[in-house]
C-alpha positions in Angstrom: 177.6 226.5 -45.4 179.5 229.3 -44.6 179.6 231.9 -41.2 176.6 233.8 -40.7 177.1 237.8 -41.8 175.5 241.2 -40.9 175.9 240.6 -37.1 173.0 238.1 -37.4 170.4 240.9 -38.2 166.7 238.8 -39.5 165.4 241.3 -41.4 167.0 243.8 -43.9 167.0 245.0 -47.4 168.7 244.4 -50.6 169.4 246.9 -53.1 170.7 246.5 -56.1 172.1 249.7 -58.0 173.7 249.4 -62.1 175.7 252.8 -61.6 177.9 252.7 -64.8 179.5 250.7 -67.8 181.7 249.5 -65.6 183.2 248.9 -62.5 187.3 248.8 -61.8 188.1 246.2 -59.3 191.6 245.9 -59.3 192.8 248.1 -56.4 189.7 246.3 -54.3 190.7 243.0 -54.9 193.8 243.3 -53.0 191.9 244.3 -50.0 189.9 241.9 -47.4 186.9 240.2 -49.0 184.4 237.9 -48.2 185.1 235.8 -51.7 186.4 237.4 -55.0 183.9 235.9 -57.1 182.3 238.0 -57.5 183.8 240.5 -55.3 181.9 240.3 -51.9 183.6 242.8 -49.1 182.2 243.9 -45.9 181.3 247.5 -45.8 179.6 250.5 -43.3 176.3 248.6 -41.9 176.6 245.4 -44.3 177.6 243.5 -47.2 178.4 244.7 -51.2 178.7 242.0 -53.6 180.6 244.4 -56.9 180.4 243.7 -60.4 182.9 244.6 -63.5 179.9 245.1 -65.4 178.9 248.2 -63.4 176.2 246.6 -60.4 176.5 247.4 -56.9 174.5 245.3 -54.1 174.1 246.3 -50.8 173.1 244.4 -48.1 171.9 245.6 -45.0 172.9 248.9 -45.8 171.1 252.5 -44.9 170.7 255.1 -47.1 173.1 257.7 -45.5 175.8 254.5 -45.9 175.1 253.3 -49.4 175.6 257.3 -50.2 179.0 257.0 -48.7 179.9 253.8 -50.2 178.7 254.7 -53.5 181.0 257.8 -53.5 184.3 256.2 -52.3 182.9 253.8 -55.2 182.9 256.8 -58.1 186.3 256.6 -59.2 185.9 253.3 -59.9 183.1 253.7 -62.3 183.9 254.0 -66.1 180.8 255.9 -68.1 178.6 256.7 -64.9 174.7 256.5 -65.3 172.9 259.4 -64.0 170.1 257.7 -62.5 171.2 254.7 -61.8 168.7 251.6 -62.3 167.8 249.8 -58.8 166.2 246.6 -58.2 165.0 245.7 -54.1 163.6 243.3 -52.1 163.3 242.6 -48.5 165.4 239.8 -46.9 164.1 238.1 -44.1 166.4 235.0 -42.1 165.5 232.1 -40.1 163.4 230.3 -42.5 162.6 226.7 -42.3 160.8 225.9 -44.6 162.0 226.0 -48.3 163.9 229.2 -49.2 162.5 231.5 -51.8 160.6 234.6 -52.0 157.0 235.4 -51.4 155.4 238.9 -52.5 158.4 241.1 -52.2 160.4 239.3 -49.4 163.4 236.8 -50.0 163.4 234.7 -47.2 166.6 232.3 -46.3 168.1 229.7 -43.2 171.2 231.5 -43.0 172.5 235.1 -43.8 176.1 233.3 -45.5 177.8 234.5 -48.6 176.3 232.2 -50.5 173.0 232.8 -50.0 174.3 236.8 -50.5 175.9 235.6 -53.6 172.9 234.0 -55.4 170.2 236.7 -54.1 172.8 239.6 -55.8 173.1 237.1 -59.2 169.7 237.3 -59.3 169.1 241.4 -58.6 172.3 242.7 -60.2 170.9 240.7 -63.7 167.4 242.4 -63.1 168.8 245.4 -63.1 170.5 245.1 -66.2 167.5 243.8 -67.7 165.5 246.6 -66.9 167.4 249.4 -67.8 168.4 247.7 -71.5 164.2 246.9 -71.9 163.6 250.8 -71.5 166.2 251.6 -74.0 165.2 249.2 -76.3 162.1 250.4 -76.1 163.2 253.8 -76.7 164.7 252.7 -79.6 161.5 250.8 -81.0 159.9 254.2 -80.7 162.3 256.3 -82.6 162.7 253.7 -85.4 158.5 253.0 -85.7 157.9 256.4 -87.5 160.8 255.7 -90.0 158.9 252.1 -90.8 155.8 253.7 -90.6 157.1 256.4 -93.5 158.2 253.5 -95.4 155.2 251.7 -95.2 152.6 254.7 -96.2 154.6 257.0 -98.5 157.1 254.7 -99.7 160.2 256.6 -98.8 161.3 257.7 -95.8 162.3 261.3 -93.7 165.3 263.2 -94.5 166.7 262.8 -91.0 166.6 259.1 -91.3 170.0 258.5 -91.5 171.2 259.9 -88.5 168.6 258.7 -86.9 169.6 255.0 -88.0 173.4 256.3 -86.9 171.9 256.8 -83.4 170.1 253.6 -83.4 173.3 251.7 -84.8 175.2 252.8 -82.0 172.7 252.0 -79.2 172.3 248.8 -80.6 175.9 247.8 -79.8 176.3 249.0 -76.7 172.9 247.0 -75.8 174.8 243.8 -77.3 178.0 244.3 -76.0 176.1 244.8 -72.4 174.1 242.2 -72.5 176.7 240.1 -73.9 179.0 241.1 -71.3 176.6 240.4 -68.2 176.0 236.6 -69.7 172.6 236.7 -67.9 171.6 233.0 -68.2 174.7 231.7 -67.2 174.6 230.3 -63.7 176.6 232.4 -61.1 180.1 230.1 -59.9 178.9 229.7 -56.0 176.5 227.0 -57.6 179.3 225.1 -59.1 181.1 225.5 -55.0 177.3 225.1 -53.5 174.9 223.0 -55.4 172.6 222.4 -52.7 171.3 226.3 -53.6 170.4 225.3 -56.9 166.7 224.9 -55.9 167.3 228.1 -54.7 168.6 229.9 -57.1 166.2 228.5 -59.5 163.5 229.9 -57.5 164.5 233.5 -58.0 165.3 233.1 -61.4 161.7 231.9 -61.9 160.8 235.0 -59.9 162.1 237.7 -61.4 161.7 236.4 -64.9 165.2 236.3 -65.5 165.3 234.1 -68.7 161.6 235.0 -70.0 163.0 238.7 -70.0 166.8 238.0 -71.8 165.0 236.0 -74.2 162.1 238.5 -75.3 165.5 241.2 -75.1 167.4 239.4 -77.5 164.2 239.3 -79.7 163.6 242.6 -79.8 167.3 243.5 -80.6 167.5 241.4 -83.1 164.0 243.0 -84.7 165.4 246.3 -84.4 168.5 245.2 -86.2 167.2 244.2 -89.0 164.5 246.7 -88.9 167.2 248.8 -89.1 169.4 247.5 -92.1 166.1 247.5 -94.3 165.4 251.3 -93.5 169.5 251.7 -94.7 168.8 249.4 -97.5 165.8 251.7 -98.8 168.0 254.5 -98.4 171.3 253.3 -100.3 169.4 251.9 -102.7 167.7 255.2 -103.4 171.0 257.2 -103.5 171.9 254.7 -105.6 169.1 255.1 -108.4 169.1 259.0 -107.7 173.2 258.1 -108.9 172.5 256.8 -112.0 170.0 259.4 -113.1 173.2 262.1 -111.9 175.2 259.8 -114.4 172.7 259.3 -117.1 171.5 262.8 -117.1 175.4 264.0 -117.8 175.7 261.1 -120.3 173.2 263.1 -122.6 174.3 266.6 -121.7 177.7 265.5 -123.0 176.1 264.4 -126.2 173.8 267.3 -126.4 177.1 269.4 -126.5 178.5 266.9 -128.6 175.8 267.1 -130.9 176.0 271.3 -130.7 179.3 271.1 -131.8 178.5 268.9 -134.4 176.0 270.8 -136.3 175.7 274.0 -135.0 179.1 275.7 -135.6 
């Protein structure tokens, strides 16, 4: 178990903040840190555990500091949201009982970086989750009318295919994302700390964690293919509205043919 942090405050909040694409930790790395993976440094009023993926959780930290901190942070971040999604609980310390969380309070032994570590894990992949549910479901309602057209009239709207451009490119940034976050992999401090397993598990459990990346990946890969049989409809359609092109010049030709023939 490691030292006790947050100049043993009982009671504060954890905020966790998915401000960009990415996060550039380099330079930060050199500095003093708590542990490396993943980044964990001391900052104005608490802790921040940093993410390469683009998630920031603070611990401890008031809202005139997490302003500050997230501004020294803003060179850092590559493609910057501009409302960034936040997840938050309450942390309270000095449990005895078994660690966990009950209604919207985490409550722990021991403010140590592990404990920090695994309670970020767990909010930093909620985040993620929530901000790639609401755009997959953004892209479920722009692709339902095309379906919809499809499925009525038999053909489908003329601004269809940049529509499905839109939707194509959405779709892989949600799967290189999600990819990239590897949400049910287990963070490392359980490999260094196994007794926090229990604990961990707990959380995961609580926030759906798994339930949520699995009904994700479901609807992304509906969407895809949703998507390729829209594109399907619509190359197959150029393709017979090709062949008529081709066929009606096939017998203009031997109209002309035929004119030439008989007519002069």
């Amino acid at each position: 178990m490691g030292d006790t942090l947050l100049s043993g405050k009982t009671s504060f909040k954890a905020r966790a903040l998915l401000v960009g694409s990415r996060l550039e930790l380099r330079a930060l790395e050199e500095a003093d840190s708590l542990a490396l993976t993943p980044l964990t440094i001391e900052v104005e009023g608490g802790i921040a555990v940093l993410y390469r993926y683009g998630a920031v959780v603070l611990f401890g930290v008031d809202p005139l500091h997490e302003a500050v901190i997230l501004n020294r942070l803003s060179t850092l971040i590559s493609a910057p949201y501009a409302h960034p999604e936040v997840e938050e609980v309450n942390i309270r310390v000095g449990q005895d009982g078994r660690e966990g969380m009950r209604g919207s309070t985490v409550f722990i032994s021991v403010a140590d970086v592990e404990r920090i570590q695994v309670i970020a894990d767990i909010l930093a992949k909620s985040a993620v989750l929530a901000q790639y549910e609401a755009k997959v479901g953004q892209n479920i309602e722009r692709i339902e009318p095309l379906a919809t057209d499809l499925e009525r009239h038999g053909k489908i709207g003329g601004n269809a295919k940049e529509m499905l451009r839109h939707i194509g490119t959405m779709l892989l940034s949600e799967y290189v994302m999600v990819g990239r976050v590897s949400i049910p992999e287990k963070p490392e401090v359980l490999w260094e700390t196994p007794s926090l397993q229990g604990f961990y598990n707990r959380l995961e459990d609580e926030f759906e964690i798994l339930e949520r990346h699995t009904a994700l990946e479901r609807k992304l890969k509906l969407i895809s293919i949703t998507a390729e049989t829209l594109l399907d409809v619509m190359n197959n359609r150029h393709a017979i509205r090709l062949e008529w092109y081709i066929i009606i010049l096939i017998v203009a030709e031997l109209l002309l043919s035929l004119y030439d023939l008989f007519l002069r």
